[in-house]
VOGU-3710 file (C-alpha; in Angstrom, 3 decimals, decimal comma):
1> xxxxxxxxxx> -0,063/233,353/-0,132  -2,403/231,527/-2,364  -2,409/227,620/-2,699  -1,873/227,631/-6,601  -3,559/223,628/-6,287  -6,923/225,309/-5,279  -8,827/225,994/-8,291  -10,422/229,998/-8,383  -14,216/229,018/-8,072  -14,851/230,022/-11,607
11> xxxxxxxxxx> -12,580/227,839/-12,877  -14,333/225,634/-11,549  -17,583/226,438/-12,480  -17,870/224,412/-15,954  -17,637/225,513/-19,418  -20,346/224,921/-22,051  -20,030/225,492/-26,053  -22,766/227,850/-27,101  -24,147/224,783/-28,867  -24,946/222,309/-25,922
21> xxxxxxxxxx> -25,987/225,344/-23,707  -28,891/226,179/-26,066  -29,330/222,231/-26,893  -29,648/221,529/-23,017  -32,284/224,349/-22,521  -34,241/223,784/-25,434  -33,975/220,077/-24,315  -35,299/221,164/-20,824  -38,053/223,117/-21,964  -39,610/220,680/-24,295
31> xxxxxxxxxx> -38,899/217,948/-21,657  -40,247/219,227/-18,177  -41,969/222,614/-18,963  -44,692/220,851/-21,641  -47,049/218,115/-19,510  -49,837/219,797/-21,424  -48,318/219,211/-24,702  -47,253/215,825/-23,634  -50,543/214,795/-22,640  -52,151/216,148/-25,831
41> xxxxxxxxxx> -49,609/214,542/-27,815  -49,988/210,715/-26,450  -53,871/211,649/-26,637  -53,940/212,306/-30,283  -51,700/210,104/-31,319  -52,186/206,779/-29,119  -51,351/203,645/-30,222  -48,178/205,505/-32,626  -45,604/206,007/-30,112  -42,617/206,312/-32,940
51> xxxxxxxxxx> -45,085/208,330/-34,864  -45,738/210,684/-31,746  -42,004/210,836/-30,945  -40,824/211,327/-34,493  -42,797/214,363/-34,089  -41,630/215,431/-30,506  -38,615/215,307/-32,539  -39,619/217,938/-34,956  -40,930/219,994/-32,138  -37,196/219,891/-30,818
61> xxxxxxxxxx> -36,051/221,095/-33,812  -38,560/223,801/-33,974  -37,495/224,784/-30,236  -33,686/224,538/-31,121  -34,403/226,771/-34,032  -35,924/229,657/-32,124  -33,118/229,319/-29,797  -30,305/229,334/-32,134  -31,845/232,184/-33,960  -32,270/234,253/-30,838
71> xxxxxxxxxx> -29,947/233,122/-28,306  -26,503/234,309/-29,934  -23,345/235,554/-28,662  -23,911/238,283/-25,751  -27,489/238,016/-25,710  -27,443/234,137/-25,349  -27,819/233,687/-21,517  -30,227/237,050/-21,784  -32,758/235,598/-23,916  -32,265/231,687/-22,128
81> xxxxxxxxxx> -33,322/233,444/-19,229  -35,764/235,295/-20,667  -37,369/232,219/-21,948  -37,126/229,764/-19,293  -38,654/232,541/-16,949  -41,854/232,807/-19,731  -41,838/228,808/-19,557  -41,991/228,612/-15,927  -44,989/231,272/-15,750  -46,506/229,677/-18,579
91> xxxxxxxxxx> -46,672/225,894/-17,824  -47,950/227,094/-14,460  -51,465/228,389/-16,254  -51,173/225,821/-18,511  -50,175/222,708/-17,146  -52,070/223,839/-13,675  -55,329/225,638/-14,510  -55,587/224,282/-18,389  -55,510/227,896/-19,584  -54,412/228,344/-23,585
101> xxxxxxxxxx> -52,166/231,269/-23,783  -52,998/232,286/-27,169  -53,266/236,119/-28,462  -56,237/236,752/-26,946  -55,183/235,495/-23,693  -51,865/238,271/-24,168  -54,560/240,900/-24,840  -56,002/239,941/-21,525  -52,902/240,379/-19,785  -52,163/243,485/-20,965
111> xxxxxxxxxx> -55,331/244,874/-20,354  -55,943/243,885/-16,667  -55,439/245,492/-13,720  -53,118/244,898/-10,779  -56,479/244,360/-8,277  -57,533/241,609/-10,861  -54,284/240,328/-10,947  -52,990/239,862/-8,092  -55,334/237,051/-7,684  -53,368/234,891/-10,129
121> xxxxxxxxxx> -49,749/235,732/-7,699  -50,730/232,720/-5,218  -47,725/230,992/-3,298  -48,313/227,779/-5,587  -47,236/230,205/-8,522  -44,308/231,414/-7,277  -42,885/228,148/-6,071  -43,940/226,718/-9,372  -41,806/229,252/-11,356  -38,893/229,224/-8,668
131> xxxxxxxxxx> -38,847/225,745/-9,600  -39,040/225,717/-13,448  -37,859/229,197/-14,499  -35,491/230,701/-11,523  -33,539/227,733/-10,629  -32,822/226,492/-14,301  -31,867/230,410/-15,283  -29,590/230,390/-12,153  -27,562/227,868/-13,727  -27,660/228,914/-16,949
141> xxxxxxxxxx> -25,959/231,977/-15,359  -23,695/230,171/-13,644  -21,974/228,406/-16,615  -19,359/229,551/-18,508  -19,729/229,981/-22,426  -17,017/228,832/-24,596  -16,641/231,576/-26,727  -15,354/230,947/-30,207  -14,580/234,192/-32,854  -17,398/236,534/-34,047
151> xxxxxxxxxx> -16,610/234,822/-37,422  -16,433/231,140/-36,264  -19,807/232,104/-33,787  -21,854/233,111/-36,673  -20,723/230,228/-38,710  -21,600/227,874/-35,723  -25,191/229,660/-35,707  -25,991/229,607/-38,848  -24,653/225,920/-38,957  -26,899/225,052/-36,191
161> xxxxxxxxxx> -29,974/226,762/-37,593  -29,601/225,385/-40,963  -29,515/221,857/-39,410  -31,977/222,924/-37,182  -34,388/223,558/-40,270  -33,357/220,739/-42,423  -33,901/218,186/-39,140  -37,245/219,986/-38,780  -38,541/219,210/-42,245  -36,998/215,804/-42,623
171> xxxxxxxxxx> -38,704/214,277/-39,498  -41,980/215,821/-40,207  -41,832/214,590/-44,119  -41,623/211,218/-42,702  -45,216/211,172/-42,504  -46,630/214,522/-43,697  -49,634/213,248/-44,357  -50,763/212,375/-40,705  -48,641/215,377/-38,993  -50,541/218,192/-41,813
181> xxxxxxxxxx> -54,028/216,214/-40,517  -53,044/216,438/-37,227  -51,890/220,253/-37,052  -55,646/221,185/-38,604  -58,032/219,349/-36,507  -55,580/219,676/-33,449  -54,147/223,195/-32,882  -54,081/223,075/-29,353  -50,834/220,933/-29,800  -48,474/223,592/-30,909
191> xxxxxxxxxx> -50,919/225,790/-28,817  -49,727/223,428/-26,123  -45,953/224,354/-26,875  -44,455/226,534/-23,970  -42,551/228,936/-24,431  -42,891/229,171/-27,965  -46,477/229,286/-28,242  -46,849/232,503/-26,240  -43,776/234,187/-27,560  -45,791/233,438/-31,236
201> xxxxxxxxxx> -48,633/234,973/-29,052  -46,962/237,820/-28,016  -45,935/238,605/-31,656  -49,239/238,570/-32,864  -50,506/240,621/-30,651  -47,711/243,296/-31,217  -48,700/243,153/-34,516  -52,210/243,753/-33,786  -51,687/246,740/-31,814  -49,731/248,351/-34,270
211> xxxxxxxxxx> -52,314/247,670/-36,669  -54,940/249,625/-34,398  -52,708/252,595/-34,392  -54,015/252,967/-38,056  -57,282/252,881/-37,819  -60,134/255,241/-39,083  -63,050/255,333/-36,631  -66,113/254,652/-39,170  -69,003/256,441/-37,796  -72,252/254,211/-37,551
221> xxxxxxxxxx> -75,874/255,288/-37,139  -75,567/258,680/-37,638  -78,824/258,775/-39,171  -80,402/257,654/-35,574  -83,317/259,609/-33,795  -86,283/258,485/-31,707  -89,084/256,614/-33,264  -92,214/257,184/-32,552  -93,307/255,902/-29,647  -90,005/257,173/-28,007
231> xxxxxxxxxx> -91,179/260,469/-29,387  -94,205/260,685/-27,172  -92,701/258,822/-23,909  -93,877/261,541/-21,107  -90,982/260,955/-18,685  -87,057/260,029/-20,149  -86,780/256,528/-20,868  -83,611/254,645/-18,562  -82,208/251,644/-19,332  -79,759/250,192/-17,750
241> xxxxxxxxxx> -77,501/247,459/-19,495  -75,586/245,288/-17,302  -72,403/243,230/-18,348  -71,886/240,652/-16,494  -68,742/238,811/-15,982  -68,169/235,633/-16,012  -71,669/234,247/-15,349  -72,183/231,108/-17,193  -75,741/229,905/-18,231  -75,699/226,259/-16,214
251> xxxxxxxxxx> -75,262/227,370/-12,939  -78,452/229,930/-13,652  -81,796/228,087/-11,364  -84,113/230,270/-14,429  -82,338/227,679/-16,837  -82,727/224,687/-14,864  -79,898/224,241/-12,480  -81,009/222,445/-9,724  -79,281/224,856/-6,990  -81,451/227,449/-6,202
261> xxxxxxxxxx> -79,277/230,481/-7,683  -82,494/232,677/-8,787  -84,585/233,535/-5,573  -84,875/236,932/-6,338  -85,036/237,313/-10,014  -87,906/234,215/-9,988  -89,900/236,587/-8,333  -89,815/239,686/-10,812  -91,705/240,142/-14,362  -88,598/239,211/-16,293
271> xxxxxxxxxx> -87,642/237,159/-19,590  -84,750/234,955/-19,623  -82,840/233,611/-22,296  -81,466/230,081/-21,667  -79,591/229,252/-24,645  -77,534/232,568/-25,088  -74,124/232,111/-26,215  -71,028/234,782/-25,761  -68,744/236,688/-28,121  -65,693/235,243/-26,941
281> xxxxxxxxxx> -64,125/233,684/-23,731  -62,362/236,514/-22,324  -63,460/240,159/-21,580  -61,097/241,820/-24,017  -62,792/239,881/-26,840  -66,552/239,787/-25,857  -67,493/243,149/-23,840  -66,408/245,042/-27,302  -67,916/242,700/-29,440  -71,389/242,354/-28,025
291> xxxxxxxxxx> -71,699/246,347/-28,005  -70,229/246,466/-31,535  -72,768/246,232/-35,030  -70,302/243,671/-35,978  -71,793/239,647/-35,167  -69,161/237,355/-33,884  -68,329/236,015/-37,198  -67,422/239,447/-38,647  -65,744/240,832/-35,332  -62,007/241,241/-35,377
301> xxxxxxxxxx> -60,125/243,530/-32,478  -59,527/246,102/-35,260  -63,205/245,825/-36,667  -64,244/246,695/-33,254  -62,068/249,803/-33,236  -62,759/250,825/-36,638  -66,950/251,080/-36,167  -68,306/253,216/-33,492  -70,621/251,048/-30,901  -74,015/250,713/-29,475
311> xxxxxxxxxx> -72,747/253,622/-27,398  -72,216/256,045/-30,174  -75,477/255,172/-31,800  -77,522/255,633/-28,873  -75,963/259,285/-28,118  -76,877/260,044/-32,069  -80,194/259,353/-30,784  -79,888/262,466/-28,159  -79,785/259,832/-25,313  -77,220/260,537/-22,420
321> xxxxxxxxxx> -74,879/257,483/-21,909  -72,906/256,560/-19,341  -69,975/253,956/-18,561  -69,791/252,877/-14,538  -67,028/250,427/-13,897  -66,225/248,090/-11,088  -64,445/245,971/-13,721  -61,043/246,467/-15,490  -62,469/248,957/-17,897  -64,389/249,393/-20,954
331> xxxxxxxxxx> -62,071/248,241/-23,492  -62,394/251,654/-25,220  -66,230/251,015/-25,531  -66,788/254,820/-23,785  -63,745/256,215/-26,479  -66,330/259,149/-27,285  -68,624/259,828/-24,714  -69,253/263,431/-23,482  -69,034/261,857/-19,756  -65,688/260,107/-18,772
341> xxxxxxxxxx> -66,298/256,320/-17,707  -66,137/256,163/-14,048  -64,368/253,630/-11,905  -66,438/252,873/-8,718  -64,559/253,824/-5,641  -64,737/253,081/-2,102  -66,602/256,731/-1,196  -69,356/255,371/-3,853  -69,810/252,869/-1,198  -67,403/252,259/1,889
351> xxxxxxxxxx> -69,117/249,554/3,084  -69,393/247,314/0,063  -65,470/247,940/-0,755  -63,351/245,870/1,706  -61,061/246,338/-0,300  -62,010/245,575/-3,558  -65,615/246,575/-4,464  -68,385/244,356/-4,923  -71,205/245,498/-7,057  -73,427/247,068/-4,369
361> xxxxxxxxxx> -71,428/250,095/-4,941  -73,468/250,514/-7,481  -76,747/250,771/-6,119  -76,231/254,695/-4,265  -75,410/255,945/-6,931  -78,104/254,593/-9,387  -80,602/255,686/-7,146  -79,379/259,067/-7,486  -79,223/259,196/-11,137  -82,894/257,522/-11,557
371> xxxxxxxxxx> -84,229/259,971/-9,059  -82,985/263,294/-11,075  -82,408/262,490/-14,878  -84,353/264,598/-17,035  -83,328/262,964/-20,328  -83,630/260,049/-21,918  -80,326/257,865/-20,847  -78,363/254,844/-20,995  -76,336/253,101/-18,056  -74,074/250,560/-18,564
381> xxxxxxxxxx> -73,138/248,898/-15,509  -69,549/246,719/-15,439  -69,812/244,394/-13,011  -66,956/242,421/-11,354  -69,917/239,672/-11,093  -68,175/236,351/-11,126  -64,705/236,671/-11,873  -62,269/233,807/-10,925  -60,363/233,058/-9,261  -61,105/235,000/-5,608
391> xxxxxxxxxx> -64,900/233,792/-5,986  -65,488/234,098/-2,004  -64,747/237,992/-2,379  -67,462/238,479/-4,969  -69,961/238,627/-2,237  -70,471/239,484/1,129  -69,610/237,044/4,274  -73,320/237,636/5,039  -74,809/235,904/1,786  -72,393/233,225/1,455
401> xxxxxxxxxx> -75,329/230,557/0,964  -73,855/227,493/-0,210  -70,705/226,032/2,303  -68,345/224,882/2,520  -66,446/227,454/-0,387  -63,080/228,010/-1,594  -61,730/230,570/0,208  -58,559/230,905/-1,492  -57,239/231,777/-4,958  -55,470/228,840/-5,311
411> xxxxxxxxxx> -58,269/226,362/-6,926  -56,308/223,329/-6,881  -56,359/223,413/-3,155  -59,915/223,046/-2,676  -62,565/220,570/-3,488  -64,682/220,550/-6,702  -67,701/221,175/-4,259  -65,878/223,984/-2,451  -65,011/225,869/-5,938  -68,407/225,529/-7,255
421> xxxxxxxxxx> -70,282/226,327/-3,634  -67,968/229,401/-3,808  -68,910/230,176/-7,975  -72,582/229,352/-7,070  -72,888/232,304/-4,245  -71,348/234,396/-6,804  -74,372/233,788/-9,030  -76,771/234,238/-6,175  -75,213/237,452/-5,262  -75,508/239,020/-9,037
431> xxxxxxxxxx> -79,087/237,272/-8,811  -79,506/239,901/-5,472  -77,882/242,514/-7,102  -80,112/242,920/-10,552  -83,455/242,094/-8,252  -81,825/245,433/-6,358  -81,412/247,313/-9,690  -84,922/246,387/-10,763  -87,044/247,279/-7,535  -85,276/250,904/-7,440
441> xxxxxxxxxx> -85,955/251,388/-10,945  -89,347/250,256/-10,452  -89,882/252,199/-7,629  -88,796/255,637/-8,990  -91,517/257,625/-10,743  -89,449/260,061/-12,731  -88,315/257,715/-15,410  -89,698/254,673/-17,580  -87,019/252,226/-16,906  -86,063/249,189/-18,290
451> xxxxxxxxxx> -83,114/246,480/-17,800  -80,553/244,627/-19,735  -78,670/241,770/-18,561  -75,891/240,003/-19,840  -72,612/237,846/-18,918  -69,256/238,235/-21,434  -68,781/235,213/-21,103  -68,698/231,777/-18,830  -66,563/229,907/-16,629  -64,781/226,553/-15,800
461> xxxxxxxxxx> -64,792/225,220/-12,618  -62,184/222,151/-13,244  -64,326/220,487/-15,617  -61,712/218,678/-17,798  -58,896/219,745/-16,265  -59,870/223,415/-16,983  -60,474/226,341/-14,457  -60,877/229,994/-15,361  -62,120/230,933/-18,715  -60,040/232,603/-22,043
471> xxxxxxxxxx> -60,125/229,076/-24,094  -60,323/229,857/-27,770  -63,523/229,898/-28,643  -62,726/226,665/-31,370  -61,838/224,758/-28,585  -63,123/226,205/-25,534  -66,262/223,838/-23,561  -69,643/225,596/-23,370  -69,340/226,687/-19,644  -66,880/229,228/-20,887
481> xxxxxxxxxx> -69,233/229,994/-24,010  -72,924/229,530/-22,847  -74,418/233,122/-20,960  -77,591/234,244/-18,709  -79,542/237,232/-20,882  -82,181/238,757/-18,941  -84,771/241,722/-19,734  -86,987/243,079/-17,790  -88,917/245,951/-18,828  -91,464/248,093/-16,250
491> xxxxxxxxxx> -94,895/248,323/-17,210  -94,429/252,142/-18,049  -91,591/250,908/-20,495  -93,913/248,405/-22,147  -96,853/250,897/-22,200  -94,897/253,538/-23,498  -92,751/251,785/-26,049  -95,690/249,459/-26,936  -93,615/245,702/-26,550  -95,655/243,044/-25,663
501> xxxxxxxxxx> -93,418/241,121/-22,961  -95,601/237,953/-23,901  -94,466/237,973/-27,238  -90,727/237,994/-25,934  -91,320/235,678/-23,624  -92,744/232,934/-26,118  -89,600/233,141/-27,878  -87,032/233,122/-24,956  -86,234/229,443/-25,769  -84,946/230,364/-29,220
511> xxxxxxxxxx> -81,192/230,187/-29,176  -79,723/233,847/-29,024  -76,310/234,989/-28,728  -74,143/238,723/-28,373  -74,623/239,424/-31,740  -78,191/240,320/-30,929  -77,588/242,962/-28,467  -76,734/245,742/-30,401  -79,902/245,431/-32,661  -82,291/244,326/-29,760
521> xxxxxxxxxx> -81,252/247,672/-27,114  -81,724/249,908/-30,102  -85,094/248,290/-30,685  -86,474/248,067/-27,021  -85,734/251,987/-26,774  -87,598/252,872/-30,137  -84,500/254,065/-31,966  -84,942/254,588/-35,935  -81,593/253,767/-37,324  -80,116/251,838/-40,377
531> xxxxxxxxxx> -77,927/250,402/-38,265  -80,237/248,479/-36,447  -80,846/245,108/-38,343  -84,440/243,958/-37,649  -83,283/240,127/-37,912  -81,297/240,654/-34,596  -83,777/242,610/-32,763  -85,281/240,600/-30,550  -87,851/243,038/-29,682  -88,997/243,704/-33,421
541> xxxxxxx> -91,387/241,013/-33,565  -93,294/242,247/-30,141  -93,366/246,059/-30,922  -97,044/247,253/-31,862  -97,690/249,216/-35,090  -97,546/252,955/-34,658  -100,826/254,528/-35,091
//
């Protein structure tokens, strides 16, 4: 028979108002989730501590808004959940690795793959959103809501968010003048704002999507066709683009780093470009960008879409182009070519895929396709290069040159000299690897062969407080933004194609960015096309006069 003194255990579990259960997480989130924001915060405005907390204030309100609005009746504890579980993953990248999840940053995410990934699922993650997103949505499960009418409950909500609002605009009009200054020169503060910064995130990238679903390919360059010189090549012209990823320019020896990171390329007829600088920060923004007509300043996701690429133009030139990934794809770069871009796999190369591929895998197979082309073609080659944070898998045991190096994906744990010994043999391995692709392009008489290298973008390595890369570009420091460029052209190319390599080289030290590439490949191969614009192409300058 059952003691009616002993309480069931849910009556005993307590019993919250809708009101203070959305009042306690927003207060939570704001409080414990936002170190980031708190740190920015204190920075910008030190020496006005009521002025700084008159505006935490307003960010409150802001929070408590969004909840109120979103968090009502039997979707309340869903969408607490849902939020504290986005907070938890959030503040980990941001508060831990100084990442800025902004819409770009959501792009990236959506585009990845699970082998690129699954890098970022470390044990420190997982504890840290156990900690601040599992536990705090057990409890919020736990309670018990105090449920009121559906007439009273919508009254109460829009009560709240009315308040909510009105609280909101009356602390920040106590000194709009210095909060409106603030917000402009400072957007990394609400940037800074977890969850609500990504959820605004996540919205704008929806909307961009949807936008994209409209879109009207504009064809470019349709008017391109071998120039002259091209014209009278004897053997088909190969070039092979690489994109890099995730090389930044100050850990390259040819720009002055004091590690020696450049053996190999030091020793071949090349021109490097020290003061290159990317598209974007991320791979979703710059890989389209820098093969789009469109210069950084004009280049939107949906511009990108809506004008066919350097890809396009170069097979309205009769060339045969080709997209070989050991990346996370071509960001619908290869949309139209006759040949499907191809993922490297392990039988491409067993031994340089243990499991994940490093870019040997490439090398087989580019020997094959030098040795029996028999028209002029294009090769773009995806690297995995650099990318963060599983540096130490990037390269073989065999050439790990610089020790001790991180050996785990969990960059916090190691030493600043362990994560950049580990970055550095990156570097040195893509060094190897485009000294590889040059001496069996050299080597193979068939073709007149030419390379082009460059990185999407750079890399932190803790400097600031940052690791990783995907820092809007306003904001972002110039290891993410600064990139090698490299060309190096065989004799044949330079004979045939009539470039004087002199000429580029005198001009290497000129800054140069992504915006040139488009222009510059169309020029080195001799392709007549409106689309080219002479004031990017680096190689107009050195090109002899046809006779």
């Amino acid at each position: 028979m059952t003691d009616p003194t002993q309480a069931s255990p849910a009556a005993r579990r307590p019993e919250l108002s809708p009101f203070v259960l959305n009042a306690l997480v927003a207060t939570y989130m704001l409080a414990i989730c936002n170190t980031t924001f708190w740190g920015h915060l204190f920075r910008i405005f030190e020496g006005r501590t009521i002025t700084a907390l008159v505006f935490s204030g307003a960010v409150w309100a802001l929070m408590m808004l969004v909840v109120s609005v979103l968090a009502v009746r039997r979707a309340q504890k869903p969408v607490l959940v849902a939020m504290l579980i986005t907070a938890g993953v959030t503040s980990y990248y941001v508060d831990v690795l100084g990442v800025v999840v902004d819409r770009d940053m959501i792009q990236n995410a959506m585009t990845t793959t699970f082998a690129e990934s699954k890098h970022l699922i470390t044990l420190h993650f997982l504890t840290h959103v156990f900690l601040y997103g599992v536990i705090p949505s057990i409890l919020v499960l736990w309670v018990r809501i105090r449920r009121a009418s559906v007439v009273r409950g919508l009254f109460g909500v829009g009560l709240v968010t009315a308040l909510s609002v009105a609280l909101l605009v009356g602390l920040l009009f106590t000194n709009m003048k210095a909060y409106s200054t603030v917000l402009r020169g400072n957007k990394e503060l609400l940037g800074s704002v977890q969850p609500l910064a990504p959820m605004g995130a996540a919205l704008r990238y929806a909307k961009m999507m949807f936008k994209s679903t409209q879109i009207v390919v504009e064809p470019t360059g349709l008017d391109a066709k071998p120039g002259p010189f091209l014209a009278k090549a004897d053997k088909p012209v190969l070039m092979v683009i690489v994109a890099g990823e995730t090389g930044r320019a100050q850990d390259w020896s040819l720009g002055g780093y004091a590690r020696e990171t450049n053996a190999e390329l030091k020793k071949r007829d090349i021109v490097y470009y020290p003061n290159a600088t990317s598209c974007g920060t991320a791979t979703a923004t710059s890989l389209p960008c820098m093969f789009s007509p469109l210069t950084r300043a004009e280049y939107s996701y949906e511009g990108g879409l809506s004008h066919e690429n350097l890809l396009d133009v170069l097979t309205h030139a009769g060339f045969d182009v080709e997209w070989w990934d050991n990346n996370t794809g071509d960001k619908n770069i290869g949309d139209r070519l006759q040949v499907r871009p191809r993922k490297m796999k392990a039988e491409d190369g067993a031994e340089f895929c243990f499991p994940e591929c490093i870019d040997a895998v490439f090398l087989k197979s580019l020997q094959d396709k030098a040795d029996t082309i028999t028209r002029n073609t294009v090769i773009v080659l995806h690297q995995i290069g650099s990318h963060g944070p599983s540096y130490w898998l990037r390269y073989p045991p065999e050439r790990e040159l610089f020790k001790p190096a991180c050996q785990t994906p969990e960059l916090t744990n190691c030493s600043s000299e362990e994560i950049v010994n580990a970055y550095d043999n990156t570097i040195a391995y893509t060094d190897w690897f485009l000294a590889q692709v040059i001496d069996q392009l050299d080597a193979s008489d068939r073709v007149i062969p030419a390379m082009y290298y460059v990185s999407d973008h750079g890399e932190s390595l803790g400097e600031g407080g940052l690791y990783l890369h995907g820092t809007p570009y306003f904001m972002a420091p110039d290891y993410q933004t600064r990139v090698p460029v490299v060309l190096w052209m065989s004799q044949r190319f330079r004979d045939s194609l009539a470039l004087d390599q002199g000429c580029l080289a005198k001009a290497a030290d000129a800054p140069v960015s992504h915006d040139n590439m488009f222009s510059t490949v169309l020029g080195m191969l001799d392709v007549t096309t409106t689309a080219r614009d002479e004031t990017l192409d680096l190689a107009a300058p050195c090109r002899a006069v046809a006779g």
